[in-house]
Biopython code that builds the backbone (N, CA, C, O; Angstrom):
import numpy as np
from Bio.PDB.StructureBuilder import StructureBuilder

atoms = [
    (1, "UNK", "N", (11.436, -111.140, 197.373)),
    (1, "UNK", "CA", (10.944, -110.718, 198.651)),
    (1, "UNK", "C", (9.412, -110.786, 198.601)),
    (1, "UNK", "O", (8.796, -110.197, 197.713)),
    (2, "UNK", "N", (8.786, -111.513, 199.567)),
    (2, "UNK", "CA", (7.525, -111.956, 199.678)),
    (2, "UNK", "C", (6.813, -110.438, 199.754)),
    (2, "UNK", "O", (7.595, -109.523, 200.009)),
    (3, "UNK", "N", (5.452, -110.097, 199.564)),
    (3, "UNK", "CA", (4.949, -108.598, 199.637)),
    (3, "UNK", "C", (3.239, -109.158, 200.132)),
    (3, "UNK", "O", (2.358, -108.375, 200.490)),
    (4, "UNK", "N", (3.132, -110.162, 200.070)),
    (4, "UNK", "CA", (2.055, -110.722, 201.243)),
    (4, "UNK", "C", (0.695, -110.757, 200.500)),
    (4, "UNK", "O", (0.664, -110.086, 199.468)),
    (5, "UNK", "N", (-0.100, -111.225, 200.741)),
    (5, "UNK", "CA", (-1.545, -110.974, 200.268)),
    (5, "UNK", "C", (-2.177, -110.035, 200.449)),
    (5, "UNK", "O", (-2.377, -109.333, 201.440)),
    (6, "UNK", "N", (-2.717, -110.005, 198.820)),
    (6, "UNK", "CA", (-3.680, -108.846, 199.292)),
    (6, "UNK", "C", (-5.076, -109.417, 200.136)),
    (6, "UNK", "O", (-5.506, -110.469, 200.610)),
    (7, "UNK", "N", (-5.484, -107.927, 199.980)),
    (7, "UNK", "CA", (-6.958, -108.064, 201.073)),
    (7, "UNK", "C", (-7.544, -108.146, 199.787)),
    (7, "UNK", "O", (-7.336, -107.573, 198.718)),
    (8, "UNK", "N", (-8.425, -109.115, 200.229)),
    (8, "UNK", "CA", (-10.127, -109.413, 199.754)),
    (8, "UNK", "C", (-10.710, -108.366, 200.016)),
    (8, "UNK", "O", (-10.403, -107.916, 201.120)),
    (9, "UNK", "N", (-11.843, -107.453, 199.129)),
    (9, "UNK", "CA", (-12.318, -106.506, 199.395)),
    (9, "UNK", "C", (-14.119, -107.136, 199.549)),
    (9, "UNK", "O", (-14.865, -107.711, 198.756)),
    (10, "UNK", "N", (-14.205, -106.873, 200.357)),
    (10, "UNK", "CA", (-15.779, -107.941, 201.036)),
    (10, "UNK", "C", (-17.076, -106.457, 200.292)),
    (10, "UNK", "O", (-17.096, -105.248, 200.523)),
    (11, "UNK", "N", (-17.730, -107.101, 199.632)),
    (11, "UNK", "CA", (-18.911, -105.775, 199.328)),
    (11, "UNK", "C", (-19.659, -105.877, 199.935)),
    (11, "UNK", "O", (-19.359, -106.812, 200.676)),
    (12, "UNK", "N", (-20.726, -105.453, 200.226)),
    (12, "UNK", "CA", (-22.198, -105.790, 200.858)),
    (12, "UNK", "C", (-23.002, -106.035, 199.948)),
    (12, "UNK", "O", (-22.931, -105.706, 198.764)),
    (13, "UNK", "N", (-24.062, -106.823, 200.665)),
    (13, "UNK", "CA", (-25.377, -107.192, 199.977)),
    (13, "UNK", "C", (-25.857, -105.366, 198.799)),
    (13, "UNK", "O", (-26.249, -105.184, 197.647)),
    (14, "UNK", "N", (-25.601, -104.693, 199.666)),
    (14, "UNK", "CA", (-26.374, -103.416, 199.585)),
    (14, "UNK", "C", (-24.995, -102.703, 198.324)),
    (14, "UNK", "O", (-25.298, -101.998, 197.362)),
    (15, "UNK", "N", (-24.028, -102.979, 198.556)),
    (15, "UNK", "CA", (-22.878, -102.214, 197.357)),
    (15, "UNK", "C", (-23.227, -103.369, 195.912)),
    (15, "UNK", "O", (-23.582, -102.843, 194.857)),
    (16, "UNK", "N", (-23.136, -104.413, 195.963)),
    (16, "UNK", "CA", (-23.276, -105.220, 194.827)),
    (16, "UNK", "C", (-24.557, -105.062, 194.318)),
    (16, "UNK", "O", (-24.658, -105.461, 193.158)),
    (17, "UNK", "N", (-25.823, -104.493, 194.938)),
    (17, "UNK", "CA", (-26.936, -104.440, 194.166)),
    (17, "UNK", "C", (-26.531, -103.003, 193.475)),
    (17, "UNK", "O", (-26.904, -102.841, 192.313)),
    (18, "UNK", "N", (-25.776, -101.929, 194.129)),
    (18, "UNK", "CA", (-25.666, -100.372, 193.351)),
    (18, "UNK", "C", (-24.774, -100.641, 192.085)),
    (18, "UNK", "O", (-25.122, -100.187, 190.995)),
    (19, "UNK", "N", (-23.410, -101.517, 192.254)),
    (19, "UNK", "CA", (-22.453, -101.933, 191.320)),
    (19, "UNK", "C", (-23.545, -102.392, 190.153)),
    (19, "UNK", "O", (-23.419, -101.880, 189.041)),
    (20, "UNK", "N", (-24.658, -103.389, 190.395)),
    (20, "UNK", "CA", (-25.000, -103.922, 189.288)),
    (20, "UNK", "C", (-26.498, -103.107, 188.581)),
    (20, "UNK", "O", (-27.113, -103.592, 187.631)),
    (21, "UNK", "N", (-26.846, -101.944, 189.199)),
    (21, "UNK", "CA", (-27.574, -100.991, 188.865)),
    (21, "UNK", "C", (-26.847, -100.030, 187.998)),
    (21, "UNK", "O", (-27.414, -99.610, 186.988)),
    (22, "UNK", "N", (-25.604, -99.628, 188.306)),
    (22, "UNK", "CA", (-24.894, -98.629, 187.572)),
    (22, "UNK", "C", (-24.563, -99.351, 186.426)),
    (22, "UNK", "O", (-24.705, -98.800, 185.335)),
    (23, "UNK", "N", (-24.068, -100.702, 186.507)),
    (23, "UNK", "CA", (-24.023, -101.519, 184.987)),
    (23, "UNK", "C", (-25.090, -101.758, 184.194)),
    (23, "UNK", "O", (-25.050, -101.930, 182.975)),
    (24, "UNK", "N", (-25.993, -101.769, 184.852)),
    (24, "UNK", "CA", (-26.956, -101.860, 184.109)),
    (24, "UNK", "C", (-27.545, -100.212, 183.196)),
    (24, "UNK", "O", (-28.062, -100.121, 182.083)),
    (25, "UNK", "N", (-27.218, -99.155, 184.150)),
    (25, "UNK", "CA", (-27.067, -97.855, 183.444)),
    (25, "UNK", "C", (-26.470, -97.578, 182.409)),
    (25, "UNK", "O", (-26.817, -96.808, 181.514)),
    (26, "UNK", "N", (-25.394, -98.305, 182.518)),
    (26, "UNK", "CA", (-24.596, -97.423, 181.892)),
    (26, "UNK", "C", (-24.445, -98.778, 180.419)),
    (26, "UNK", "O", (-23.636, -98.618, 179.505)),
    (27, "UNK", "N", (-25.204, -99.772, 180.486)),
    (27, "UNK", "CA", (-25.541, -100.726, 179.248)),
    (27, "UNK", "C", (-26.517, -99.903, 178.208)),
    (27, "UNK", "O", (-26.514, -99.573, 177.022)),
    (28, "UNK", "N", (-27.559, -99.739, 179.656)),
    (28, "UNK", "CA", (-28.506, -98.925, 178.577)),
    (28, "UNK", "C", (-28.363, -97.753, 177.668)),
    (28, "UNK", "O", (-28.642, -97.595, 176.479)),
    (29, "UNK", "N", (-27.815, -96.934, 178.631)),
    (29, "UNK", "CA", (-27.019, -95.801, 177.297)),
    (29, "UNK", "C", (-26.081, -95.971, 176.552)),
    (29, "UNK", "O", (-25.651, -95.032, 175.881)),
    (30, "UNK", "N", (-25.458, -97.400, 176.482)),
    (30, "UNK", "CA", (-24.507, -97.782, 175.288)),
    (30, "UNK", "C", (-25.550, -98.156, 174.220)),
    (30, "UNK", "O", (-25.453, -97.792, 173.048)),
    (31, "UNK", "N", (-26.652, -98.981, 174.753)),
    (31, "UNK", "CA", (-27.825, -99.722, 173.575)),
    (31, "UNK", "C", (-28.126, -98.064, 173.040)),
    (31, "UNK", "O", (-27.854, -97.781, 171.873)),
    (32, "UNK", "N", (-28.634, -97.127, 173.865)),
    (32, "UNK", "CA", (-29.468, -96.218, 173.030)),
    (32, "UNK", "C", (-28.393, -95.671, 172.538)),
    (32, "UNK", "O", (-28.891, -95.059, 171.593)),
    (33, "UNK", "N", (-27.347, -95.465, 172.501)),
    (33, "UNK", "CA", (-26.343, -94.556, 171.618)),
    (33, "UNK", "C", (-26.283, -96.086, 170.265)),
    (33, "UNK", "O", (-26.152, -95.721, 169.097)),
    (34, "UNK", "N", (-26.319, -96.647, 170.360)),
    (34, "UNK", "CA", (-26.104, -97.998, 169.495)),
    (34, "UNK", "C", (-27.425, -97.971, 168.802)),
    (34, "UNK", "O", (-27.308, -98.622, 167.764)),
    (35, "UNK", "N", (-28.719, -97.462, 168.941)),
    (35, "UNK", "CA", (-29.515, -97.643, 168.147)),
    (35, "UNK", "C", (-29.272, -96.294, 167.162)),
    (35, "UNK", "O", (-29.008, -96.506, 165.978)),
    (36, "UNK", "N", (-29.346, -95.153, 167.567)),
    (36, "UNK", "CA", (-29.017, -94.113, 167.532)),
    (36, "UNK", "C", (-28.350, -94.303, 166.315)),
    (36, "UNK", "O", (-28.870, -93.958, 165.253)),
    (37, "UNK", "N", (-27.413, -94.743, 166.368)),
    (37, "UNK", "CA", (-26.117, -94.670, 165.647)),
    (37, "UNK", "C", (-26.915, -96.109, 164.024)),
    (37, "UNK", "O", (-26.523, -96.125, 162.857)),
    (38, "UNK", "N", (-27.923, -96.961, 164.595)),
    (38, "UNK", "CA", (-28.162, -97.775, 163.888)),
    (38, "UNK", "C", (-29.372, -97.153, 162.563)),
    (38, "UNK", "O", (-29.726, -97.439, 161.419)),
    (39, "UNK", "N", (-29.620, -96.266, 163.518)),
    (39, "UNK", "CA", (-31.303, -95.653, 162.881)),
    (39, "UNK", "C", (-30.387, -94.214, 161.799)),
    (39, "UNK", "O", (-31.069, -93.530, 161.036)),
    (40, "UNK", "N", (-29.501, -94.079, 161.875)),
    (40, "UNK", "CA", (-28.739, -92.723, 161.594)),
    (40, "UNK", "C", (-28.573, -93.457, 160.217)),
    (40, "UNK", "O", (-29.279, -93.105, 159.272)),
    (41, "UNK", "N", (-27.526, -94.615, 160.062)),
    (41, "UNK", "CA", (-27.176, -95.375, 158.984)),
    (41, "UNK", "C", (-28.270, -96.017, 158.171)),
    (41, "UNK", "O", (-28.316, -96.064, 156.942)),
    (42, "UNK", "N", (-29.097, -96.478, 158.980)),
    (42, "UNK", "CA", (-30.555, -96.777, 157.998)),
    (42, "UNK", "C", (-31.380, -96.075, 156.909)),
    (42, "UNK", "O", (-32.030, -96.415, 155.921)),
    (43, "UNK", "N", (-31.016, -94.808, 157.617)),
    (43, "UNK", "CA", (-31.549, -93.597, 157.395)),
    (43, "UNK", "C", (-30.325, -93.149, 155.675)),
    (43, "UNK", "O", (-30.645, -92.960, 154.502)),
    (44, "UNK", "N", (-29.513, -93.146, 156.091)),
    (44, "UNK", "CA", (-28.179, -92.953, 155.066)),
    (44, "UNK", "C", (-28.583, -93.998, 153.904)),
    (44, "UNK", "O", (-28.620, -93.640, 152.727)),
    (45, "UNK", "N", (-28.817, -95.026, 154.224)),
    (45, "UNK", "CA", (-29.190, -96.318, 153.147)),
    (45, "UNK", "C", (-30.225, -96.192, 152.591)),
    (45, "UNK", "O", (-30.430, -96.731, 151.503)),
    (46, "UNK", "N", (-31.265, -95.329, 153.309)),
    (46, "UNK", "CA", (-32.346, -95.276, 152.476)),
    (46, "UNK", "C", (-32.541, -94.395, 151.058)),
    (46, "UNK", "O", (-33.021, -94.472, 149.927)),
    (47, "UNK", "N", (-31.725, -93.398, 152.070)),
    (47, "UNK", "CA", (-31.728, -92.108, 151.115)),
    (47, "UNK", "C", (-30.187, -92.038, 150.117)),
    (47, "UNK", "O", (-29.823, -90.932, 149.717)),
    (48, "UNK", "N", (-29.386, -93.250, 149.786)),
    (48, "UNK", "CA", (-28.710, -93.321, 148.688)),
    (48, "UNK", "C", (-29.870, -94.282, 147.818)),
    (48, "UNK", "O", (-30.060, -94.100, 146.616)),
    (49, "UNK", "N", (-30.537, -95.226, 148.540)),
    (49, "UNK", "CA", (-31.694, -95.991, 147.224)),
    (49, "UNK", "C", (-32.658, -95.120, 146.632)),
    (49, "UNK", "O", (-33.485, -95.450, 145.782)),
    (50, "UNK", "N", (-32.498, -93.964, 147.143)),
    (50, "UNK", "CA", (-33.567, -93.243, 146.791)),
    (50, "UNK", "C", (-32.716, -92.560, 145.756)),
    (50, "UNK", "O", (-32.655, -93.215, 144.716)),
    (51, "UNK", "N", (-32.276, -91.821, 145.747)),
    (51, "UNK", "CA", (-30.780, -91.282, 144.581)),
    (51, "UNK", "C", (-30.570, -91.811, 143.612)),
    (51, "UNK", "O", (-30.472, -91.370, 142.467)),
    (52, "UNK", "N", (-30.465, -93.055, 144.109)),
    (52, "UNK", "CA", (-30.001, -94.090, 142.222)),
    (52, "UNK", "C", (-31.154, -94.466, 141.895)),
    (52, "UNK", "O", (-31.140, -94.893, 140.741)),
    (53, "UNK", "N", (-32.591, -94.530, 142.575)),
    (53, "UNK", "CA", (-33.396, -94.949, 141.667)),
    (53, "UNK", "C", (-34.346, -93.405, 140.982)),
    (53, "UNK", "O", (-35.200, -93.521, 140.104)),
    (54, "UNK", "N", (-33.997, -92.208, 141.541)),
    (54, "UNK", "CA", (-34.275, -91.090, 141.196)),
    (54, "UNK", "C", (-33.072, -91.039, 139.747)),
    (54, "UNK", "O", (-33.300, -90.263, 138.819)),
    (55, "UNK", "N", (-32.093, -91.761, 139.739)),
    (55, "UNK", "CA", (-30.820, -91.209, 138.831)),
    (55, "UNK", "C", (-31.462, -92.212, 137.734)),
    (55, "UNK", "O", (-31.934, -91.605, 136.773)),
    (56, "UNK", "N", (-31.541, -93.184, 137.696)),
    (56, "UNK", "CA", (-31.896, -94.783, 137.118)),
    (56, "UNK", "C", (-33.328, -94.202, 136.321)),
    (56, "UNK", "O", (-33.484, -94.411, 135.118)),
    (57, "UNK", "N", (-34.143, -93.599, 136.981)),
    (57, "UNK", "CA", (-35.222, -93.151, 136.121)),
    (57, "UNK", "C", (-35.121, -91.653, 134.995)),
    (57, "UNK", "O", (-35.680, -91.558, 133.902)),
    (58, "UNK", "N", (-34.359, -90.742, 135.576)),
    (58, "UNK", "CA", (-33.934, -89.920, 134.892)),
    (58, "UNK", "C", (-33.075, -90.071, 133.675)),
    (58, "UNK", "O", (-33.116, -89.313, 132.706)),
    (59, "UNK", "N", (-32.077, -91.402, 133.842)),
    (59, "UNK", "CA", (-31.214, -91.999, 132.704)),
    (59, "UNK", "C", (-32.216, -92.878, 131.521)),
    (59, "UNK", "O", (-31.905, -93.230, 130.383)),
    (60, "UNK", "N", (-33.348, -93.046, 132.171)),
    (60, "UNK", "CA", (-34.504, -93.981, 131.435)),
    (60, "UNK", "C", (-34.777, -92.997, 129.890)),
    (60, "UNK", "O", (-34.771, -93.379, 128.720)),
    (61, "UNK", "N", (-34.996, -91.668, 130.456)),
    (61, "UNK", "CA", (-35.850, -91.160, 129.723)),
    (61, "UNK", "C", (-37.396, -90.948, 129.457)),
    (61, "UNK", "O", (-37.835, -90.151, 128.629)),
    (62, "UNK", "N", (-38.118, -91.719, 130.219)),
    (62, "UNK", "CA", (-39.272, -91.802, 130.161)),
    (62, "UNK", "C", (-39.732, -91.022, 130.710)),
    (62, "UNK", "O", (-38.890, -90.331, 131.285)),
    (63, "UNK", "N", (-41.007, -90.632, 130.912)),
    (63, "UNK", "CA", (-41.866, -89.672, 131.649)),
    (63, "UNK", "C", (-42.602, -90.133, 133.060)),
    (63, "UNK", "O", (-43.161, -91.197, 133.326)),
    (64, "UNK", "N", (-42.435, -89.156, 133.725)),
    (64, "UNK", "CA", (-43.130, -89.802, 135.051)),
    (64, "UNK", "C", (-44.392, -90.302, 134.819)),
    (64, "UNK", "O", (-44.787, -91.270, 135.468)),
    (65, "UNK", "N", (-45.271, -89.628, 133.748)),
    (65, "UNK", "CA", (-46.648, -90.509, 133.860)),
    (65, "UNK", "C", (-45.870, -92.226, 133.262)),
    (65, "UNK", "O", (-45.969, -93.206, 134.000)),
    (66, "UNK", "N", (-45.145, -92.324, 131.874)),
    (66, "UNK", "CA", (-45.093, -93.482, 131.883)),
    (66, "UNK", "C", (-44.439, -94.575, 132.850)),
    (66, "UNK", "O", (-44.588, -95.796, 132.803)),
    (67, "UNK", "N", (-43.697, -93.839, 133.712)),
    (67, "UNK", "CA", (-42.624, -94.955, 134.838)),
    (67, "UNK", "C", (-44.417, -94.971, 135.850)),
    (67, "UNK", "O", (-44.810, -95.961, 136.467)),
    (68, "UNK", "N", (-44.936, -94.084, 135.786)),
    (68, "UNK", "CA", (-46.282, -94.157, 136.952)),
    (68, "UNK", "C", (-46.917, -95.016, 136.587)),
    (68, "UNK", "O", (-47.413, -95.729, 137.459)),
    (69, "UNK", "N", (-47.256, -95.419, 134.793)),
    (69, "UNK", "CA", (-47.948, -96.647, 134.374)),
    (69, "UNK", "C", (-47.329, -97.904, 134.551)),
    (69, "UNK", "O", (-47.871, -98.963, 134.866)),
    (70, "UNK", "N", (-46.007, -97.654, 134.291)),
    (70, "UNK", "CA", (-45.264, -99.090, 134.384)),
    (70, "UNK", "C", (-45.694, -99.676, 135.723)),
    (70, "UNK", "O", (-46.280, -100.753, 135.827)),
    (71, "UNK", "N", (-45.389, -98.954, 136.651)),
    (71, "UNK", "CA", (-45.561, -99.275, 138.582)),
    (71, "UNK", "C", (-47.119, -99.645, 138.435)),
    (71, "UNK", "O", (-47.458, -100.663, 139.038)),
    (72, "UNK", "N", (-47.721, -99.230, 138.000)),
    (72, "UNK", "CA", (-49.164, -99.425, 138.516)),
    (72, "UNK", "C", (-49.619, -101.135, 137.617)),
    (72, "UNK", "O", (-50.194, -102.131, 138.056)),
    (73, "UNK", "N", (-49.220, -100.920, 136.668)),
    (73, "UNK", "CA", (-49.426, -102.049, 135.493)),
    (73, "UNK", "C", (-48.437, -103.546, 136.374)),
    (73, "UNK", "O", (-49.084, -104.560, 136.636)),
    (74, "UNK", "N", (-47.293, -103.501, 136.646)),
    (74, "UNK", "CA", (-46.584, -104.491, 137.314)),
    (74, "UNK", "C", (-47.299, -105.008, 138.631)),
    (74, "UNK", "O", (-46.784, -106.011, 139.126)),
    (75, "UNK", "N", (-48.475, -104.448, 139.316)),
    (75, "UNK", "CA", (-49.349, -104.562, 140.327)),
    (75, "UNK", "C", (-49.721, -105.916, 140.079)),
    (75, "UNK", "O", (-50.548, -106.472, 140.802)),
]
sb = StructureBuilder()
sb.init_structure("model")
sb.init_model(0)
sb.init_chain("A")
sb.init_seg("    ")
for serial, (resi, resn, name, xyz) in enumerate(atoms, 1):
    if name == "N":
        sb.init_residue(resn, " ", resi, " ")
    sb.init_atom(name, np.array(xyz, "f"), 0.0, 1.0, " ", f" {name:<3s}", serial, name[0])
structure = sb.get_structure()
C-alpha cells in the first residue's frame, strides 16, 4: 500500500545560517574538550619520563653533583 511522499522540508536562508552556527558551536566545544583531554595525557607522559629517569638515576648510584657533571660535561 502506497503511503505517498514525504514533504520536503524547505529551510530559509535565515534557519540554515542558525543550523550551521550551532554546528559550528557545538565543533568547537568538541575541539576544546579534545585538547583538554590532549594536554591532560601530555601532561601524564611527561610526568612518567620524569619517574624513570628520577628511578634510572637513583639505580645509578651516583651522586647528584656527579650526574650534574656528567649533564654539564656532555654540553
Amino acid at each position: 500500500m502506497p503511503r505517498g511522499r514525504k514533504k520536503k522540508v524547505v529551510l530559509t536562508l535565515d534557519q540554515k545560517i542558525e543550523a550551521v552556527k550551532n554546528e559550528i558551536a557545538a565543533l568547537a566545544k568538541q575541539l576544546k574538550e579534545k585538547k583538554a583531554e590532549f594536554k591532560a595525557l601530555a601532561d601524564e607522559k611527561a610526568n612518567e619520563k620524569r619517574t624513570e629517569f628520577i628511578a634510572a638515576v637513583e639505580a645509578s648510584g651516583k651522586s647528584y653533583d656527579d650526574i650534574l657533571a656528567m649533564l654539564k660535561k656532555a654540553k
